[in-house]
Structures are given as structure tokens and as C-alpha cells.
N, C-alpha and C positions, 0 to 999 in steps of 0.2 A: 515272119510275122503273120498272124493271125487276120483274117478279113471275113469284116461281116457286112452285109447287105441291109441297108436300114432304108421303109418307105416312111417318107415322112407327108401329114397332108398338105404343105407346098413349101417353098422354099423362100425363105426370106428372114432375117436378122432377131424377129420372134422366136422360131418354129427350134429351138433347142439346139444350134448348130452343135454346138459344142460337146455335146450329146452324140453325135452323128461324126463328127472330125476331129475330136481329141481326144477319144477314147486311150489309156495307155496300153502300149502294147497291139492295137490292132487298129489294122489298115479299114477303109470305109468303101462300099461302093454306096450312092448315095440315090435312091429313086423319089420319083414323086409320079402322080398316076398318070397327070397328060402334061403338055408343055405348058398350057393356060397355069398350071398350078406353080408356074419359076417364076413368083415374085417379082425375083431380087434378080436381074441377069449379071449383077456381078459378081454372084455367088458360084456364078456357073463354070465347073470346070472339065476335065474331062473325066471324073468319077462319076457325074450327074446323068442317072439314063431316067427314059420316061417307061411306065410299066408297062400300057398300049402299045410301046412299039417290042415287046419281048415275044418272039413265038415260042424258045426251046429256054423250060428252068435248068434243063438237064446241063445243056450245052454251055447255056450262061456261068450256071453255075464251077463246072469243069473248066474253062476257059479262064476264070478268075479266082480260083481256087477259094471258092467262099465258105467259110465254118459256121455262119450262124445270121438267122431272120431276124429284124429286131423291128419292127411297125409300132410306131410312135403315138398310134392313136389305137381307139378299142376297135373302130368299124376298118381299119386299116388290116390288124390281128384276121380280122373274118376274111378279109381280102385275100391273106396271102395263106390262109388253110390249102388251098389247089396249090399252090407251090412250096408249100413242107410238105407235102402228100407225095409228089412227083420226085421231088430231091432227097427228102426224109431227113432234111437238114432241123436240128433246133428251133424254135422259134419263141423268143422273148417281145413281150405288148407291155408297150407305156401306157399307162391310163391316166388322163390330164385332169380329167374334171366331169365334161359332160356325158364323156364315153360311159360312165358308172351309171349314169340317170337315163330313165325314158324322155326326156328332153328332147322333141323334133326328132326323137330317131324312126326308122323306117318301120314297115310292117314287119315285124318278125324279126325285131332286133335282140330280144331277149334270147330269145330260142337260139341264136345262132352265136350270142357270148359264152353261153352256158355252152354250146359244141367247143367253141372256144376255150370255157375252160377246160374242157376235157382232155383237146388235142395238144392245146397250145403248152410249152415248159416253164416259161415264168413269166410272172406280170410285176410291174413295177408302176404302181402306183405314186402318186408325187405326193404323197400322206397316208396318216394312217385311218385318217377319217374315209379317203376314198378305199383304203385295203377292207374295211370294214363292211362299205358298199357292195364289193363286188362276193368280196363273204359268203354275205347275203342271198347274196344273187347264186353263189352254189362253187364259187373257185375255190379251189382248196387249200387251207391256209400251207402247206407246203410248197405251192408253187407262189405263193406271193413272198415280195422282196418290197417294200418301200423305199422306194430312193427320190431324196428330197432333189427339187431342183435348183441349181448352187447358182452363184453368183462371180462373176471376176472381181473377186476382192482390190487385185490393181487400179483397178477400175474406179473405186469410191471410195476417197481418203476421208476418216474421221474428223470432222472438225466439230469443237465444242459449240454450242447452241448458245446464239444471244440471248442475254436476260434481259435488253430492253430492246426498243427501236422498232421495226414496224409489225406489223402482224397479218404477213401475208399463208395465206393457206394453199394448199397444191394438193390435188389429185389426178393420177394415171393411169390413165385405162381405156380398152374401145369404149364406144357411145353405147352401150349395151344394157339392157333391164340389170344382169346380173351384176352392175358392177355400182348400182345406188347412186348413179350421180343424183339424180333428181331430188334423191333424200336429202342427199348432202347439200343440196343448192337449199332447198327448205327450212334445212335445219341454219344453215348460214341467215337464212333472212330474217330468223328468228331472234337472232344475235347482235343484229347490224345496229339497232340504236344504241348498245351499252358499247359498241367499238367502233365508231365510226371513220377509221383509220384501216379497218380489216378489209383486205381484199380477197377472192377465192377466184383460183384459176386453175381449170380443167385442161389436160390435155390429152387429147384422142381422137379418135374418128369412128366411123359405124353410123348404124343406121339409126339411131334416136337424135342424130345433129339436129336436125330441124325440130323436134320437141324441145332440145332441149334449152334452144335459141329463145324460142315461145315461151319456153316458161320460164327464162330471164326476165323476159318482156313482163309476163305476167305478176313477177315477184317484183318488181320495180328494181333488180338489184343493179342498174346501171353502171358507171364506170369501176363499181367496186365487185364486178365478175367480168371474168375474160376466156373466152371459149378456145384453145386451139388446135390447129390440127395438121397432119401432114409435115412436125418437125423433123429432123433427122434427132439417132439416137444422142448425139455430143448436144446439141440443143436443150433436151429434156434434160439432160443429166446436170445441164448450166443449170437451168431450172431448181432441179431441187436442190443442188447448191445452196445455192440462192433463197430457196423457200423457208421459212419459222417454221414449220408446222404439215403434216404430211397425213391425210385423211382419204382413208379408202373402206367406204359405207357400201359394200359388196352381202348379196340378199341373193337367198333363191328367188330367180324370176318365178314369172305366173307358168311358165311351162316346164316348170323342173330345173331347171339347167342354173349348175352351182360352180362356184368356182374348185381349185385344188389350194396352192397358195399364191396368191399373185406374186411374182419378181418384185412389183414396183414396193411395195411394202418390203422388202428384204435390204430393195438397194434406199428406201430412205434409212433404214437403220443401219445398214453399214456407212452411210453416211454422216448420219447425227444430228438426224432431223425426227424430233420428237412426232410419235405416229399417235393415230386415234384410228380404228379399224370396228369389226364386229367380231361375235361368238357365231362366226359362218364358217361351213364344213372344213377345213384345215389350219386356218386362220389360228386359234387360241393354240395349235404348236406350235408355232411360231413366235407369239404374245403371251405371256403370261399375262392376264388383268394386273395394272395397277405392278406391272414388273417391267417389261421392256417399253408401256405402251399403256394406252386405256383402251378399254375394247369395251360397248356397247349393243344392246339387241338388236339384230338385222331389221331393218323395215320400218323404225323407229324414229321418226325425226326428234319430237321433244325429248330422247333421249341423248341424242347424238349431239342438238345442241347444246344442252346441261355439257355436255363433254368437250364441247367447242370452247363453252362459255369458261368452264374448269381450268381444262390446258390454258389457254388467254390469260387467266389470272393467278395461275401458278407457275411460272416461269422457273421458279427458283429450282422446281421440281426435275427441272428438262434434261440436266446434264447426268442426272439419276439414272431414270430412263434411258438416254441415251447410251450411256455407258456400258448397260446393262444387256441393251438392244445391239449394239457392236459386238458384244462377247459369242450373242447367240448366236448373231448369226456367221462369226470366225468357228465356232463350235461344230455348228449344224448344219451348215448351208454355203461351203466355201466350195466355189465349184471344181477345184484339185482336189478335193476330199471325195466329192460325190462322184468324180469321174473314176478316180480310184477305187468305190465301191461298185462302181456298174461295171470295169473290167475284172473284179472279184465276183462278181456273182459269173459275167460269161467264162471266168475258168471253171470255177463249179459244174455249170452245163459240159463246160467242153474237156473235163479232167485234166484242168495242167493251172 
């Protein structure tokens, strides 16, 4: 069996395991840069090395008989150029979202993607919105692969959408400019006197917690918003169960930095939990308008409400939707399908 070496930027139940340990067909060694970057310590086994403690790729490499690089982020790709240069082994970059944008990146981040794309053999963008970006930026559309990121379908069983009864709303995501909570909170307070039964509850963490507490306070949306944070994954997933309505108001922040497609919008629709989202960078593959979903302009509150206010009073419409949005995402986004094509494209590279 085949084994490839994947750095991924840390380790924890986020960061694509499945990507990294279920590839078919090949074996994983798993890195991450320093030990501060393992998360998750019960992730940790003995494939798990840290890249600061590597001196020899040669030796590494030989010892473990490794066929192919695979860096899971863009600035990870530029990492491991000194180690395809010394091994001359392959090296395949996932590109998530920000990796494509000047978003917080360093001095001389561009210069050194564009080496990137030179050196590097294929990139796998999580959309084609993001394959577009790096385009752009000069990678060659022969070396690009889009490979969506899939979901454990076992994982989220279909159930049909109530047509009446309460009308609670749920969104998933860090606490992050890019992910619109703040919209969404806006756009909810705009709504609250024709539904005074609607509740909206966030679940995440990041560094906007405390804005975004304030601006609870500030919108007076009292027992009918609930902030939380630090659940485990079986908790959230009770959650959207459990939730009517599934809203992910995701915008380019003020410094670039855009999403790919969020997971959480795939697993409320493999769920059968009607979504409302935006026309933001890969999102509308996923949603067709007014098809799996309603999808509204980024940044927008009186828009997103009108949409809030919509879904709320068209119920009948949900199991449409729904239905529609389960097919997509068994179609598109089934993560044995997309594992299946990330080990098709590494035979490509590696002729077998």
C-alpha cells in the first residue's frame, strides 16, 4: 500500500481527518508543525510526528517508504517546497478558503504561491470558486483538481421538516467576522415582533465572543438568543436535529478572508433542516437559489431578514427544499465519494 505524508495546520476533529486517514488505498504519516498544534491529544497515535523535530527528509522519507506530499493548507504547500526539493517526491496543496486570498497573510505571500504553483503537482481546491482564485493568481489550470469537502453521510439521517410547532433558528461556526454572525443576529431582531416564539442560537467560539455577547445586549434579544460554545461534536449535531431552520450569513470580512464551503450547511441539508445562506465565494455550488435553500447577498441584513421572515411563513415549502438539498449533497459531497476521488487523482500523479 501506498503512503503519503500529509502536514496538516493542527490536529483536531475540524482539520479534515478523513482527508488524512481514509484515503483508499493508502497508508498516512500524519505531521503537524510543533506539538502546540495537537489539538485533539486523542487523535494522537503513532503516525503523528511533529515537522520541527524532522532533521533528515531523505532518511524520513526512506524509512517509511513515502510516495507522495500532500499540505492541507496554501502556506503549508510553501512549507514543504525544501522537502519535495530534497526527496523530489510529489507534492499535492489543499486550498481551504483563506489560503487563495491576501487575508492576514505574510510579507511575500503571493510571490511564494505563484513558486508554488510552479513547483507544486496539484492543488485541490474545496470549490470551484476558490480554483478560480488561484487561476488568477497564475496556477495552471492543469494542475488544479477541485475536490469538494464530503461529509459522513452515516452520520446525519434525513428527517422530514415540521410544518408547524416552534421556530427555533441555529447557526454553526467560529465567532469570526467571516462567518456573519452579527448579520444574522440583526437581521433576527428585525423579525422578533411578527414571531415572537422565534428563538436564534449560535454555536461556536473565536475571538468575536465578547462583541458578540454586547451586541445581544445591545439588540435587546434576551431569552430569545443563546450563545454557545465549547460543545462537543454529538451535542451540535443533537442541535441541528433538533433545529427548524438552519442560517449561515457567511461575507467576506474587512480583510479578505472568505470562506470555501462551510461543512455546517452540508450537514444541515443532509439533515433536512431547511438552510438560508448567501451568494459568498462557493456557497451558491452547493445552494442553488430558491432550489435546495434560499440564499441572499452577503452583508445584508434587511435582506437576510426578508428571508428569515419568508422561510418563517412558508413552511409548506421546507420538505421541497429539503429534499432537494439531501440529493445534493448524496450527489456532491458524500465523503466516500470524495475520498474516492482524492485517491484518483494521487494515482494520476503516481501512475497506477
Amino acid at each position: 500500500m501506498r503512503k503519503a505524508m500529509h502536514l496538516n495546520l493542527r490536529v483536531d476533529p475540524t482539520q479534515y481527518i478523513s482527508q488524512i486517514r481514509d484515503v483508499p488505498g493508502y497508508d498516512y504519516i500524519h505531521f503537524v508543525r510543533q506539538p502546540k498544534y495537537m489539538i485533539d491529544i486523542s487523535l494522537l497515535n503513532e503516525k503523528v510526528y511533529y515537522l520541527n523535530e524532522l532533521f533528515s527528509p531523505k532518511e524520513f522519507v526512506k524509512k517509511h517508504k513515502l510516495s507522495l506530499l500532500h499540505a492541507h493548507h496554501g502556506q503549508l504547500g510553501i512549507l514543504l517546497l525544501p522537502f519535495k526539493e530534497e526527496t523530489d517526491l510529489p507534492l499535492v496543496t489543499s486550498i481551504r478558503g483563506r489560503d487563495a486570498t491576501l487575508a492576514n497573510q505574510p510579507v511575500g505571500y503571493l510571490e511564494n504561491m505563484k513558486m508554488l504553483f510552479e513547483q507544486g503537482d496539484y492543488f485541490f481546491p474545496v470549490c470551484q470558486f476558490l480554483a478560480d482564485k488561484i487561476h488568477a493568481w497564475g496556477c495552471p489550470t492543469k494542475k488544479i483538481r477541485v475536490l469538494y469537502g464530503g461529509i459522513d453521510l452515516s452520520r446525519y439521517h434525513y428527517r422530514t421538516p415540521s410544518l408547524e410547532g416552534s421556530q427555533n433558528i441555529l447557526s454553526v461556526g467560529r465567532l469570526v467576522e467571516k462567518k456573519g454572525h452579527h448579520i444574522l443576529m440583526q437581521a433576527f431582531q428585525k423579525i422578533r415582533a411578527k414571531f415572537p416564539n422565534a428563538t436564534l442560537t449560535i454555536i461556536g467560539k473565536g475571538e468575536l465572543e465578547d462583541y458578540l455577547t454586547s451586541l445581544a445586549n445591545q439588540l435587546n434579544l434576551g431569552n430569545s438568543f443563546h450563545l454557545l460554545n465549547h460543545l462537543h461534536k454529538d451535542k451540535v449535531r443533537e442541535h441541528m436535529t433538533n433545529t427548524d431552520l438552519f442560517c449561515a450569513a457567511s461575507l467576506e470580512a474587512a480583510n479578505g478572508d472568505v470562506e470555501g464551503i462551510p461543512n455546517t450547511i452540508k450537514e444541515a441539508m443532509a439533515t433536512g433542516v431547511p438552510v438560508i445562506s448567501t451568494f459568498h465565494a462557493g456557497i451558491p455550488e452547493l445552494i442553488t437559489h430558491n432550489q435546495e435553500g434560499v440564499l441572499v447577498q452577503e452583508n445584508n441584513v434587511e435582506e437576510l431578514a426578508e428571508a428569515l421572515e419568508f422561510m418563517l411563513t412558508s413552511r409548506s415549502r421546507w420538505e421541497t427544499y429539503t429534499t432537494a438539498a439531501r440529493q445534493k449533497v448524496e450527489h456532491f459531497f458524500d465523503s466516500n465519494q470524495q475520498l474516492l476521488m482524492q485517491a484518483k487523482y494521487y494515482d494520476e500523479l503516481l501512475g497506477g
